[in-house]
Structure formats: C-alpha cells, structure tokens
ZADO-1210 file (C-alpha; in nm, 4 decimals, padded with zeros to 6 digits):
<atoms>
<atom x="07.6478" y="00.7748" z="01.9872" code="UNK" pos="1"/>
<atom x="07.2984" y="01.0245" z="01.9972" code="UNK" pos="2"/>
<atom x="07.4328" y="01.3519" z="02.2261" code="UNK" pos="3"/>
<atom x="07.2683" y="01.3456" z="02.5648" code="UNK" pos="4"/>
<atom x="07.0141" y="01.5400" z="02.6463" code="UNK" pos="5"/>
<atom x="06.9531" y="01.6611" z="02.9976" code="UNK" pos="6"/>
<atom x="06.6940" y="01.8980" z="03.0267" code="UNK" pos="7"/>
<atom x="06.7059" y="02.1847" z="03.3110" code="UNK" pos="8"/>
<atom x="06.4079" y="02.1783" z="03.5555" code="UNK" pos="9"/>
<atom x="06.5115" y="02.5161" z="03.6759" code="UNK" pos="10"/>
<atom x="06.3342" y="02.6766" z="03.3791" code="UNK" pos="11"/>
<atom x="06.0267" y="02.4291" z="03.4105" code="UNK" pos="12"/>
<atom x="05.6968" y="02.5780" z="03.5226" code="UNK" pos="13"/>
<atom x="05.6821" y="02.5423" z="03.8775" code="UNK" pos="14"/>
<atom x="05.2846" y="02.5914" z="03.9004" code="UNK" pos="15"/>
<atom x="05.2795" y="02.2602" z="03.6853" code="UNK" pos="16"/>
<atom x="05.5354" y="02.0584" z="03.7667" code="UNK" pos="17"/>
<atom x="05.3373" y="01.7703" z="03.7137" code="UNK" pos="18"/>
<atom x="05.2478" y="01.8731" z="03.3641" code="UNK" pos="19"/>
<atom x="05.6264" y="01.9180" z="03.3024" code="UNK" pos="20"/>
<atom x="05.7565" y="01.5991" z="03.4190" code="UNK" pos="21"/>
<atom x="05.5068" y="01.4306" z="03.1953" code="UNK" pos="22"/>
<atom x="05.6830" y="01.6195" z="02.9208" code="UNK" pos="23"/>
<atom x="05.9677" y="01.5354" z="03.0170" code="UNK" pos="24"/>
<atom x="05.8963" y="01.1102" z="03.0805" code="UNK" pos="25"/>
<atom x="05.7468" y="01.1474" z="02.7046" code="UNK" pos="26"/>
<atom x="05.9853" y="01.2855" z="02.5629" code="UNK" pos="27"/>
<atom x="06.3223" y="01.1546" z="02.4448" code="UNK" pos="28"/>
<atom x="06.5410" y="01.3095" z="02.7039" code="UNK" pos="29"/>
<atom x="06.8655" y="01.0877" z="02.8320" code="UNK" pos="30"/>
<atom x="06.8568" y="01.2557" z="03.1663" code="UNK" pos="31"/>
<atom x="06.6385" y="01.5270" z="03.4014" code="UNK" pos="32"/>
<atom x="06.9140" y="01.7815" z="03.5073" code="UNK" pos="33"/>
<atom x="06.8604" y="01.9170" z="03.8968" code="UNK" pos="34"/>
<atom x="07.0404" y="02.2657" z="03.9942" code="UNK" pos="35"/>
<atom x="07.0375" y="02.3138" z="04.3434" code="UNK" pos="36"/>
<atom x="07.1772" y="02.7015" z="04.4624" code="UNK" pos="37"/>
<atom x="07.2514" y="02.7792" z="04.8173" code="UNK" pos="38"/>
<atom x="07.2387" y="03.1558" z="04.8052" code="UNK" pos="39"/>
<atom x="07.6173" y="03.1297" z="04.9064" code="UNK" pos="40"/>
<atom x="07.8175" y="02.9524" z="04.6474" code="UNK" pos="41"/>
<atom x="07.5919" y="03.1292" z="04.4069" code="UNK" pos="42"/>
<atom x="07.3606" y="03.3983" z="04.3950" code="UNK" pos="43"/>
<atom x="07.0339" y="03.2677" z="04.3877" code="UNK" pos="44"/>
<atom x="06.8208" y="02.9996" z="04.5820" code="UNK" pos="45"/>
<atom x="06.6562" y="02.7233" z="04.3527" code="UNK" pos="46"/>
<atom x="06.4899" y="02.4434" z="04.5612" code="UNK" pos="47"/>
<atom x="06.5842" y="02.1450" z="04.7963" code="UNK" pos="48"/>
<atom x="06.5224" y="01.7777" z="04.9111" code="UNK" pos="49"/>
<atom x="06.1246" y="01.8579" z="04.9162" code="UNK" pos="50"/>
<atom x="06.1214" y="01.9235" z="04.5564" code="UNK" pos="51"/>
<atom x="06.3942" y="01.6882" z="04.4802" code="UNK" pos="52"/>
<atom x="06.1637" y="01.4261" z="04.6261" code="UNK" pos="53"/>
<atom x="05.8900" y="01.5095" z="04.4745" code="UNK" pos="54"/>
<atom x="05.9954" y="01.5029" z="04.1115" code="UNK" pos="55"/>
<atom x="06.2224" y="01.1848" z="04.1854" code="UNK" pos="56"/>
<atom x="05.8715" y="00.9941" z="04.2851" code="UNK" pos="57"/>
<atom x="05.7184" y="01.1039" z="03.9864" code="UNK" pos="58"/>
<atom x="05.9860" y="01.1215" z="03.6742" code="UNK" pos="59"/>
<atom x="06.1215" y="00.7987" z="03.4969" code="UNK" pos="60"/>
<atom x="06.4600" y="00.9897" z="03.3525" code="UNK" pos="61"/>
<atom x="06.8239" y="00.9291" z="03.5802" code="UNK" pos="62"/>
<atom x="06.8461" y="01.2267" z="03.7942" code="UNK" pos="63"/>
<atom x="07.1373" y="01.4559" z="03.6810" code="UNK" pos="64"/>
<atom x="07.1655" y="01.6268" z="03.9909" code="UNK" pos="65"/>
<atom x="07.3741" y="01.9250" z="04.0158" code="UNK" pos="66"/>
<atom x="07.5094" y="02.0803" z="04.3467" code="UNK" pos="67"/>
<atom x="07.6228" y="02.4786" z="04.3251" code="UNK" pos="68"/>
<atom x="07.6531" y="02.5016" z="04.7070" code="UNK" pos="69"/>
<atom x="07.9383" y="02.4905" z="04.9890" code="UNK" pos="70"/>
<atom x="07.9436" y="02.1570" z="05.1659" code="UNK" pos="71"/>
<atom x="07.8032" y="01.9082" z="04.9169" code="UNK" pos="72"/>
<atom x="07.9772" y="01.6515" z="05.0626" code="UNK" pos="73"/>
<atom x="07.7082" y="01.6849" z="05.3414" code="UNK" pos="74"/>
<atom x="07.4308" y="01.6355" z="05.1121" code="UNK" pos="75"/>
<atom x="07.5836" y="01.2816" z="04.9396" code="UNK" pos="76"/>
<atom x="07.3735" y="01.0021" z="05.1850" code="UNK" pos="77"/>
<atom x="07.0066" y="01.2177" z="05.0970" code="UNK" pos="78"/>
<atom x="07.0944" y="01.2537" z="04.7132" code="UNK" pos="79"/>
<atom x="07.1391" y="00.8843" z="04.7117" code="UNK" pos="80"/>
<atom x="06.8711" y="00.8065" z="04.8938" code="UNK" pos="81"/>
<atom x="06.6350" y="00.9769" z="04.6486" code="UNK" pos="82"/>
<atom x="06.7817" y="00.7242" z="04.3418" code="UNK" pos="83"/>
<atom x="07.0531" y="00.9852" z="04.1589" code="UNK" pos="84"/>
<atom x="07.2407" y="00.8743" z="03.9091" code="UNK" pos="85"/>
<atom x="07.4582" y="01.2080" z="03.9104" code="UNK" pos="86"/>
<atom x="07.5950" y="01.3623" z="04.1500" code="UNK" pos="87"/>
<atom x="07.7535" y="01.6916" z="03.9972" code="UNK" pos="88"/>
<atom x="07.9690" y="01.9089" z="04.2779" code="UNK" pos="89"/>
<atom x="08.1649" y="02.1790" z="04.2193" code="UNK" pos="90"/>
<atom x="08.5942" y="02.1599" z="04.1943" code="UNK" pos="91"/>
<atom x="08.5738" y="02.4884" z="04.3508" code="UNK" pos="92"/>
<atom x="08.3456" y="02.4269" z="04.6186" code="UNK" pos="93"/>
<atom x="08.5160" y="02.1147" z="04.7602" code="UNK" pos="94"/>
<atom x="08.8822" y="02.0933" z="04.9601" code="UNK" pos="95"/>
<atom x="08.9132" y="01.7323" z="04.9000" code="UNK" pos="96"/>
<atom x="08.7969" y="01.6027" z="04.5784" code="UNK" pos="97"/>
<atom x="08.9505" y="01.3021" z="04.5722" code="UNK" pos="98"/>
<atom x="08.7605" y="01.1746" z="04.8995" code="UNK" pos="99"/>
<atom x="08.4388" y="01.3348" z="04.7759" code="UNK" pos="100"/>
<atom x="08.4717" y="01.1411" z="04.4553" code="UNK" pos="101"/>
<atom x="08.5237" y="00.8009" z="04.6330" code="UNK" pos="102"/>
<atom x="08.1935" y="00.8863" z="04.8872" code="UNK" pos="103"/>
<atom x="08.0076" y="00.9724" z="04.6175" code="UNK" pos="104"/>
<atom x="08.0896" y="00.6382" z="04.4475" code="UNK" pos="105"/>
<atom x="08.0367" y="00.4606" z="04.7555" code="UNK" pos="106"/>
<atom x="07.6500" y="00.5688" z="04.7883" code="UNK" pos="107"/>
<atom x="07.6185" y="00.3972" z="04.4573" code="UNK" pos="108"/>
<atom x="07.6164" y="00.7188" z="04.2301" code="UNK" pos="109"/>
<atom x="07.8180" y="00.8628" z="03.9246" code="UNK" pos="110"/>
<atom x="08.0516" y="01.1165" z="03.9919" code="UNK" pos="111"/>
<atom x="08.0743" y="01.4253" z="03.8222" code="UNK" pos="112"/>
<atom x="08.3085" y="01.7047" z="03.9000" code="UNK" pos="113"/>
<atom x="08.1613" y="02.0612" z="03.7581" code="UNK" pos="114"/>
<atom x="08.3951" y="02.3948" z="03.6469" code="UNK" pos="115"/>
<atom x="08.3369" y="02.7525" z="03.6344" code="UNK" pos="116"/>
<atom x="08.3977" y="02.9766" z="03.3119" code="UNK" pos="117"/>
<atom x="08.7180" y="03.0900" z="03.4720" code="UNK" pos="118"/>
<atom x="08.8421" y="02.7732" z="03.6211" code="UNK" pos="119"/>
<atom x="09.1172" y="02.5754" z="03.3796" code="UNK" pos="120"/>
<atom x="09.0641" y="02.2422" z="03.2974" code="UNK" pos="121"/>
<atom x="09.4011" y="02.1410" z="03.3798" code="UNK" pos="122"/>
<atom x="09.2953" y="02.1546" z="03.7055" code="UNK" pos="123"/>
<atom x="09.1370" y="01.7971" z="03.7266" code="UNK" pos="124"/>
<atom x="09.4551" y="01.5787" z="03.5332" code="UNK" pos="125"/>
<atom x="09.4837" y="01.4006" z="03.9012" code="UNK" pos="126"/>
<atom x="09.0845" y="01.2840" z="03.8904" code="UNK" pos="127"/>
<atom x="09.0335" y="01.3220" z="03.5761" code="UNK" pos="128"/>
<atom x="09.0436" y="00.8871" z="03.5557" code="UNK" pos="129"/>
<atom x="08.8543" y="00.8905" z="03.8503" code="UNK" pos="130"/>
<atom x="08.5238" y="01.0797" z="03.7398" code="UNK" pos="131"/>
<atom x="08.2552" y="00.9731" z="03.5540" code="UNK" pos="132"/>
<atom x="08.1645" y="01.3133" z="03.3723" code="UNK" pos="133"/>
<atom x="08.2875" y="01.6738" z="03.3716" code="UNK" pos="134"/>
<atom x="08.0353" y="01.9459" z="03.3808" code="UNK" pos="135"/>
<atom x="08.1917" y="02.3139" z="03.2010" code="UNK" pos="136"/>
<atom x="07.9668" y="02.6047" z="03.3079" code="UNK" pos="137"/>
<atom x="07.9221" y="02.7812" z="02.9368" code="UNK" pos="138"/>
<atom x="07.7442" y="03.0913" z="03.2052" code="UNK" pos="139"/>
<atom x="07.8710" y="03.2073" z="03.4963" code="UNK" pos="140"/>
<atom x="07.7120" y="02.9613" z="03.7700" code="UNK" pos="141"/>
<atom x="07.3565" y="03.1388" z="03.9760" code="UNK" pos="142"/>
<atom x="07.0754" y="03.2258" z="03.6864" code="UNK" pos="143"/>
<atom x="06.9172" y="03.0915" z="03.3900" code="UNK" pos="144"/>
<atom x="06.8868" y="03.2730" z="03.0085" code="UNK" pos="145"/>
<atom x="07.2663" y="03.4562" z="03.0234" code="UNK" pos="146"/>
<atom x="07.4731" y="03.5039" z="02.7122" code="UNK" pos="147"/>
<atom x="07.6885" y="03.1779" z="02.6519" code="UNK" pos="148"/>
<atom x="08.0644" y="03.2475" z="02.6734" code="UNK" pos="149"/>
<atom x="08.2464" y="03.2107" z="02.3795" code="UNK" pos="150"/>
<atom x="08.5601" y="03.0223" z="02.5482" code="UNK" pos="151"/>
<atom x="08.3637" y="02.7827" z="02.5748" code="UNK" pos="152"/>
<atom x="08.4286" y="02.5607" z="02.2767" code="UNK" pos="153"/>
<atom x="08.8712" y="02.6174" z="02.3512" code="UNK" pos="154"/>
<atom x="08.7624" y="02.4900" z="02.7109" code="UNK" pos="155"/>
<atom x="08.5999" y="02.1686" z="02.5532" code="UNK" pos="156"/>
<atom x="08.8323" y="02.0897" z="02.2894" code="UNK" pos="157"/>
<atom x="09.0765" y="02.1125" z="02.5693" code="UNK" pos="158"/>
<atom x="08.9130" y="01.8925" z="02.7439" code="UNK" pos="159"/>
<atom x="08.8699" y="01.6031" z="02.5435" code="UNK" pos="160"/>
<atom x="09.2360" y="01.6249" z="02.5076" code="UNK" pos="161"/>
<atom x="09.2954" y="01.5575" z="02.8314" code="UNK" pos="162"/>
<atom x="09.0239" y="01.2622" z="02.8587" code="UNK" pos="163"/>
<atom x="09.2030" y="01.0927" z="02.5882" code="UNK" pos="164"/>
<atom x="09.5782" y="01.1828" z="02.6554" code="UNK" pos="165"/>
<atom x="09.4385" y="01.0264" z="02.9994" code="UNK" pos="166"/>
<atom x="09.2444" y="00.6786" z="02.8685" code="UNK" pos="167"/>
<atom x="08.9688" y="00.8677" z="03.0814" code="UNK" pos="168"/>
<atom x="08.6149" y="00.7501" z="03.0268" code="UNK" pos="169"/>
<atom x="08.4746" y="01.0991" z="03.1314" code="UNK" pos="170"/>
<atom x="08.1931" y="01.2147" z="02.9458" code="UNK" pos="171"/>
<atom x="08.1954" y="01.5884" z="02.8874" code="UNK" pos="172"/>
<atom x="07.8835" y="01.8302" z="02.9827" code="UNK" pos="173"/>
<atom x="07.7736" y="02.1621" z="02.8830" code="UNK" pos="174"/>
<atom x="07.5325" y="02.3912" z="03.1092" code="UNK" pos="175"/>
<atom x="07.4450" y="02.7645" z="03.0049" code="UNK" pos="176"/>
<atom x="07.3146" y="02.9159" z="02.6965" code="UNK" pos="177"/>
<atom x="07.2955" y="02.5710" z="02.4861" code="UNK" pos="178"/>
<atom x="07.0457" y="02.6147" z="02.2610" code="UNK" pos="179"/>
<atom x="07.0079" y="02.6232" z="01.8223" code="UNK" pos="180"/>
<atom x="07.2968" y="02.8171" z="01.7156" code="UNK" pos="181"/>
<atom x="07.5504" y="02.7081" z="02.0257" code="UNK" pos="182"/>
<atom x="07.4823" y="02.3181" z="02.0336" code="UNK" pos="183"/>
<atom x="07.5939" y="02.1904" z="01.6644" code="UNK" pos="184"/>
<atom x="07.9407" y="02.3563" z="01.8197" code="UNK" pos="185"/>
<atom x="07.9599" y="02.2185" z="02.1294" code="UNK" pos="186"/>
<atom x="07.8728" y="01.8928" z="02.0000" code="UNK" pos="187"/>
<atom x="08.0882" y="01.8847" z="01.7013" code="UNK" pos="188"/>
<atom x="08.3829" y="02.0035" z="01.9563" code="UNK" pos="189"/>
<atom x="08.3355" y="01.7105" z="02.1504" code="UNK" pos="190"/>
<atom x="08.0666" y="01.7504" z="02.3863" code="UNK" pos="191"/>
<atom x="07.8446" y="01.4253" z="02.4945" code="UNK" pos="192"/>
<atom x="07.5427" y="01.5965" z="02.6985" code="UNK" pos="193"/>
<atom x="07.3761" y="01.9451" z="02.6734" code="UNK" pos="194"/>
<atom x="07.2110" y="02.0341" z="02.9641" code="UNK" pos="195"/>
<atom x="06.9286" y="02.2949" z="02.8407" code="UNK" pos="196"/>
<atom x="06.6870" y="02.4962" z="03.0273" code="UNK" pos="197"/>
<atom x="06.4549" y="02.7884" z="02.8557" code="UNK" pos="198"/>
<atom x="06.5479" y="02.6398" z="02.5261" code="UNK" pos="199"/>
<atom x="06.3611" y="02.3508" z="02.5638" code="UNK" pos="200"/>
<atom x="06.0709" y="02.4386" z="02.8007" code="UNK" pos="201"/>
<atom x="06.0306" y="02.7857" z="02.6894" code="UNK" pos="202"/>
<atom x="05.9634" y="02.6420" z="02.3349" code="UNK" pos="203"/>
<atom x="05.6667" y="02.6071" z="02.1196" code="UNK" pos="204"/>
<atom x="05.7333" y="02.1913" z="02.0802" code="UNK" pos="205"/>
<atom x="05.9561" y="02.1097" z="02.3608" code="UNK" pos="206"/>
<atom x="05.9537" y="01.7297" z="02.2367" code="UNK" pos="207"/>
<atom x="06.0688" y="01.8461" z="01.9243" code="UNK" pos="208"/>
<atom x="06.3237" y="02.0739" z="02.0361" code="UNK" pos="209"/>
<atom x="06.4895" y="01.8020" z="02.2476" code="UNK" pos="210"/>
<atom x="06.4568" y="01.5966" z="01.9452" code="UNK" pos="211"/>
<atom x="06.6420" y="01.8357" z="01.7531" code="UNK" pos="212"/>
<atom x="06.9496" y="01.8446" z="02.0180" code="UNK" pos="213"/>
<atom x="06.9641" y="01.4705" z="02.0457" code="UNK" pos="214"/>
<atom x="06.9891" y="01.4167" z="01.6356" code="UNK" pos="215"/>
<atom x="07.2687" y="01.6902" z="01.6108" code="UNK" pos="216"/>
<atom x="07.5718" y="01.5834" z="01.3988" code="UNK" pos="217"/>
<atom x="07.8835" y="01.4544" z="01.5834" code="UNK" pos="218"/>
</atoms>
C-alpha cells in the first residue's frame, strides 16, 4: 500500500486559496488535512466553518479534518454536513470518548482519535478497535514549522503493536515536522499517512514533493 498523503492547508497561502486547492485536486494527494485551533485547547486561532465551507465546495480530496479545540463533540452535525470523511478530536480534549466515537460514526464519518507528544498510547487499548485512525502529534499541538520530536518513531512502533496485538484496523497518522529526512522513518516504522504542511506548499514543486512522500519505501 502507497503511504497517505494528507497535505496541511494551514501552511497554504491564504491570499490564493483558490490557486492552492487547484494544487492540491492536481496533485496526487490521498487526503486535504483541516486544523482547526480554538485559542483555548491550543495557542493559536486557525479558521472555522466559513473557510471549511469554502474549500469543501471547491476541493475534490476527503476532508481530513482535524479538531484541536474543547467541545468537539459540539461541532460533529456541521463537520458532517460539509461532506468529512475525518473527523480527528483530541483524547485529551474529550471526557467521553467512547460516546464521541459512536456520534461521530453516526453522522456518517471516520473516526479518528488524535494524541499529544506527552500523552501514552496505552491510553486508547479500550477504543483502540473502535477507531478508524490514530493521529500522534510529532510537535507539540498550536503552530506550524517546529522541530519534530524524536520520540516520535518509539511512540509509533508502539503503536502498531497495539493495533495488531488488538486485530485493530486503525490506520496510524503523523502531524508535525514530516518532511525529507523524518518521513522514510516514520513510514518504515509503521506509519500509513503523513500529514505535511510547509514541506509541501512551501516547496519549489509541491506536486513533486507529495510525489516523493507517497513513493517512500514501506
């Protein structure tokens, strides 16, 4: 199986968005991946529904959508509404996982449970058969462009333990600092998608560099 590619539209150009999602429809990307910050959960503010909307009318990729906010169990009905195929919440940010996992299920989405650098992945062997991907934040959650944390590739090879100990059909996802010399790693330590931001739109040939991630040796 190719590794997933899910492009960030955090680091797109916002002045062009247009331009960008044509990139983006062109290119060979698996997925377009959504952050969306609350100023509370995490430091920063990204963008909302408006945006959200906007891009969903105009890009032919399934919506990775990504929730770094408190409450996104509020937020399930609209996300489905605008065609998701993801919807990525955070273990931390949720006090009952399991029912957030069934609701988001019931709107007709994927469910994918995301942890912080210092959160174990131990943590989700009761869901673990009940989610359809698991999201490790390689960064701490907030901004684009930090340093990728080494820990990383224990956390994932951990990981895919667990979804196999398990008979889980999880896939595993990486978001924060993926880009030449950290994605042969992550995907040879058992990573399905790389979610990429600056890497890829910040490039001279963003086609090519999402080529490049999606060809990467398993």
């Amino acid at each position: 199986m190719e590794t997933i590619v899910s492009p960030s539209l955090l680091a797109a150009d916002f002045l062009h968005l247009d331009r960008e999602i044509d990139m983006i429809n062109r290119s060979e990307a698996d997925w377009l991946h959504m952050d969306i910050m609350d100023g509370s959960f995490v430091p920063n503010i990204s963008f909302g529904f408006p945006v959200m909307e906007a891009v969903s009318k105009a890009c032919r990729k399934p919506l990775d959508v990504h929730f770094m906010i408190v409450h996104p169990e509020k937020y399930i009905a609209q996300t489905a509404k605008l065609g998701a195929m993801m919807m990525n919440i955070h273990f931390e940010a949720c006090t009952h996982l399991n029912r957030t996992i069934q609701e988001i299920h019931a709107a007709g989405m994927k469910a994918g449970v995301t942890l912080n650098p210092s959160t174990p992945v131990g943590i989700l062997e009761d869901v673990i058969g009940d989610v359809d991907m698991v999201l490790l934040m390689s960064v701490n959650p907030g901004f684009g462009g930090q340093a990728f944390i080494e820990n990383t590739i224990r956390k994932v090879e951990r990981l895919r333990q667990l979804i196999q100990s398990t008979g889980s059909k999880a896939l595993i996802e990486i978001d924060g600092g993926v880009k030449a010399d950290t994605a042969p790693r992550l995907v040879k330590a058992g990573v399905d998608a790389l979610v990429s931001g600056s890497y890829i739109f910040q490039s001279a040939n963003p086609l090519s560099t999402i080529h490049a991630l999606k060809t990467l040796e398993r």
